[in-house]
C-alpha positions, 0 to 999 in steps of 0.5 A: 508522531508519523507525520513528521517522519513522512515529511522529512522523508519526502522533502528529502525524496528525489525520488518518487515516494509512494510507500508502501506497508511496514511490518514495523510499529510506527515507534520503531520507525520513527525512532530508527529515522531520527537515529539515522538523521542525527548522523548527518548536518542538520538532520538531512539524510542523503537520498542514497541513505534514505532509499536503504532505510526505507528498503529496510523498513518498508516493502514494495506495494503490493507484496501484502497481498495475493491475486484472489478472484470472487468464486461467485463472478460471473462475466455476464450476471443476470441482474446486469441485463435489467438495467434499461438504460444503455448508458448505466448498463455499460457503466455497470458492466464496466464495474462489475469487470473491476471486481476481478482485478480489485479482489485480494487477499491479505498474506496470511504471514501479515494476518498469523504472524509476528508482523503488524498489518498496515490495514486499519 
């Protein structure tokens, strides 16, 4: 039902299409994009159309989230220092600095309120 949808709108994108999380039931949207498509010649919907349905239906990436940090994080954790092998500690450190920038909170508005959440 999507996949049809996101294939017209990426044949019809010129410009990057790189979406984002709908508050919207996948039927609502494809319904919209098919009433929106019937209006012009063989169903293809200028660009500048386009960019104002997914304005209307979807949001920027990222804006379902909110910057968290682990409480529990420590820079140097002790476990990090027993790894022998100078190569895989420096691997592992490298991992364990990404978990500050990777931890996130879904906004409570997608969890309590009427908007359906992107995440499986």
């Amino acid at each position: 039902l999507l996949a049809p949808f996101l294939r017209r709108v990426q044949m019809a994108c010129d410009f990057l299409f790189s979406l984002f999380c709908s508050c919207f039931p996948v039927e609502v949207i494809v319904k919209a994009f098919a009433n929106l498509s019937s209006g012009f010649p063989n169903k293809t919907v200028p660009s500048s159309e386009l960019q104002k349905f997914l304005q209307t239906y979807f949001e920027e990436p990222g804006k379902e989230f909110e910057q968290w940090s682990p409480p529990d994080w420590h820079s140097e954790p002790k476990l990090l220092s027993r790894v022998s092998d100078s190569k895989y500690r420096s691997w592992a450190e490298e991992l364990h600095g990404l978990w500050k920038s990777l931890g996130v909170f879904v906004l409570q508005g997608l969890i309590l309120g009427n908007k359906r959440s992107p995440f499986v």
